[in-house]
N, C-alpha and C positions, 0 to 999 in steps of 0.2 A: 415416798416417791415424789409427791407434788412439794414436798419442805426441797429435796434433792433439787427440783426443775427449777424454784423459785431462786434458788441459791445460784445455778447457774445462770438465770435471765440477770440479776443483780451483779454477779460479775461480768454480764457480759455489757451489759452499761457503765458500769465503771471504765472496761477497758477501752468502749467509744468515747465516752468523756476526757480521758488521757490521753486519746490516740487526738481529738479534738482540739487539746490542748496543745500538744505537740505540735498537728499543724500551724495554729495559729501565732506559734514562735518563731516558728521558720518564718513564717512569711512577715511575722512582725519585724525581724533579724533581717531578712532582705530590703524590706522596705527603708532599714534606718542604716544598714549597712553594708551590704552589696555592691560591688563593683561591676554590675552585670553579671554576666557567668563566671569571670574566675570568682569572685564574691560567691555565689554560688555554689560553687566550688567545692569550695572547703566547707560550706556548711552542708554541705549534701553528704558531705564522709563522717560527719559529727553524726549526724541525724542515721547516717548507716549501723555505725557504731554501735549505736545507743539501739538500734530496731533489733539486731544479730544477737546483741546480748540477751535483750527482752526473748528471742525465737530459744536462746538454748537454756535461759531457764525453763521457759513457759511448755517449751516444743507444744504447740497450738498451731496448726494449719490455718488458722486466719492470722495469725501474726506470718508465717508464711507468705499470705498473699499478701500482706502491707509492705514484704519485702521486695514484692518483684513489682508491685505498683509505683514504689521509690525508684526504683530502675527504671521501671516508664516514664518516670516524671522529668528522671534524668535526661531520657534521650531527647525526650520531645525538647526540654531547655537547650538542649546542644544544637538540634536538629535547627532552633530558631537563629541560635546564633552560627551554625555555618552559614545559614541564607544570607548572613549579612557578612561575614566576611572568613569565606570559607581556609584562605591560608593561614589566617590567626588560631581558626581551630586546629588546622595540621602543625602548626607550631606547638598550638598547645601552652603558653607561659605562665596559666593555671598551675600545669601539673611541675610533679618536681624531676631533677633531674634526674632521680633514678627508674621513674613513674616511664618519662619519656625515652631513657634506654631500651625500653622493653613494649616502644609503642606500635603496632601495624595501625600502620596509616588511624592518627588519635585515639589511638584505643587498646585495649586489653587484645590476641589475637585470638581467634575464638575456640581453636582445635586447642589451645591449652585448655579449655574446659577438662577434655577427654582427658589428659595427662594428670587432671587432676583428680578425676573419680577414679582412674584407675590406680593411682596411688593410695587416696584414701582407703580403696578394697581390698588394694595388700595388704594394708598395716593393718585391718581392721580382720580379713580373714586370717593374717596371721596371729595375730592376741585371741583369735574365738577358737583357733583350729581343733582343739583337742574337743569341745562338744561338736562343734561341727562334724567331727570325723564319729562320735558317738549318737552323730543323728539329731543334733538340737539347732531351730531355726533362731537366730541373733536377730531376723527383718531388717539388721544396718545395711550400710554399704560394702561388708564384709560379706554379705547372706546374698548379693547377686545371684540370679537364675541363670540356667544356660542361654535361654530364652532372652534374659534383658540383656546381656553382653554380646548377643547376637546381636540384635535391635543398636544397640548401641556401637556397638563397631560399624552398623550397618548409616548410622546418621553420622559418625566420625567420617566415613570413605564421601555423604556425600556433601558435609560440610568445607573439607578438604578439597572438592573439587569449585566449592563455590569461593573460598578463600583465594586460592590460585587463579578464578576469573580473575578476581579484584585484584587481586596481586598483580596480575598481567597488562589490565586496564590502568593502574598508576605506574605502571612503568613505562608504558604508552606513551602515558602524560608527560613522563619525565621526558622523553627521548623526543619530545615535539619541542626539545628549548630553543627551535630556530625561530617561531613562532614571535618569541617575546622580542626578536630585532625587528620585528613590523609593525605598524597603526599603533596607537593606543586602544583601539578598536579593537584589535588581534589579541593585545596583552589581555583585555578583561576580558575574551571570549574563552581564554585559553584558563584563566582561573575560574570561569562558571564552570569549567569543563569539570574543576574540583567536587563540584558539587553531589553530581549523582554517586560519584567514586565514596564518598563520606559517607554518605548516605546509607548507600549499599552495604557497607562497611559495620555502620552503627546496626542496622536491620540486621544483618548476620548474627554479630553480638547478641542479641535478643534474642531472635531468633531460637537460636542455639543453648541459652539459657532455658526457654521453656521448652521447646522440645525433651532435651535431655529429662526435666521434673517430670514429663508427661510418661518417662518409661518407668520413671522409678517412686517405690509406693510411697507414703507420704513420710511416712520415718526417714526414709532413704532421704529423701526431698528437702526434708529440712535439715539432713546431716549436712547434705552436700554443698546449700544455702549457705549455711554457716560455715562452713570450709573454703567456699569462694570467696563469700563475704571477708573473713578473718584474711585473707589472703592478699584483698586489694585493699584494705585498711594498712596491714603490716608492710605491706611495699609505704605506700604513703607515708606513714610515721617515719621509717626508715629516712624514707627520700627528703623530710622535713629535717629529721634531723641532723643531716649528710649537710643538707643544704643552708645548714645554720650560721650566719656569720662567727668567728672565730677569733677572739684577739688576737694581734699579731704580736710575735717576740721582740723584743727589743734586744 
């Protein structure tokens, strides 16, 4: 038993030591080559990458939370850079252009979360059906209760009503373009107006991230983790590669 605890305290120093390391990359990486936030950027998807993979071999609920910590890290860096120039963020020229097709106001939209746990719990109660139906619990994303799908439909209806605020609030925005023929005074009070809109926006996104882990068990939690995760890397790759220059024909 105490050979067993020591074995665990030893790995579990190694993985601070590593995780340690890692930060000190990233920010050695920023410091010698970052462009502000898009620099940034792209190393934040590397370093996603690299955490999601760590999560689905390891499935360790502390590597879990190292992942939504990288989430927070993210927003607070965005959240610095809309204070300074909030329509650069709504443009977005970090992201790529397929990143940016599929943006609500710079960002992933949040009720796609829901579309995506409940996809996952198709595929996933459909490959377990035949124990499931003989009584055997899988704990995936497959194995929902009536109870979390309840809950869960019940935080989609009231996310859905917060997204259509914002939604309604940047259309607001849009429909004041008479604004910008006045003062230059009017123009910059008209893009701080951006501000709380992003904000709200980005807070939602999060938001809705942990909410949702906080219904589902920790198995569940880190399925999901890595199915989002895998989800906004592969757009990116995608959109990278799309966006690759291309020699032309002669």
């Amino acid at each position: 038993m105490r050979r067993k605890e020591g074995e665990r305290d030893r790995n579990s120093e190694r993985g601070k030591k590593v995780e340690g390391r890692r930060e000190r990359r990233m920010k050695h990486r920023c410091a010698s080559g970052c462009a502000g936030f898009g620099g940034m950027y792209g190393i934040w998807f590397e370093e996603l990458q690299s955490l999601v993979e760590k999560l689905r071999v390891e499935r360790r609920e502390e590597v879990m939370e190292k992942v939504m910590w990288h989430h927070q890290k993210y927003y607070e860096a965005k959240a610095k850079e809309t204070e300074k120039d909030p329509l650069k963020v709504l443009k977005s020229p970090w992201a790529t252009s397929m990143e940016r097709s599929l943006h609500w106001i710079s960002g992933w939209r949040p009720t796609t979360a829901f579309h995506l746990i409940y996809t996952e719990s198709s595929v996933l109660f459909e490959s377990h059906i035949i124990d499931i139906l003989q009584g055997f619990h899988t704990g995936d994303l497959g194995d929902l209760s009536p109870s979390q799908f309840r809950r869960v439909s019940e935080l989609q209806c009231d996310t859905v009503k917060e997204e259509n605020a914002i939604t309604e609030e940047m259309s607001e925005w849009q429909d004041s373009v008479s604004e910008i023929m006045g003062p230059a005074s009017h123009i910059n009070h008209k893009i701080g107006r951006l501000l709380p809109i992003i904000k709200k926006a980005d807070d939602l996104r999060l938001r809705t991230l942990r909410s949702l882990l906080s219904l589902l068990s920790p198995q569940q939690s880190i399925e999901f983790l890595i199915a989002s995760s895998q989800l906004l890397v592969g757009i990116r790759l995608w959109g990278l590669n799309h966006d690759r220059p291309r020699p032309t024909s002669t």
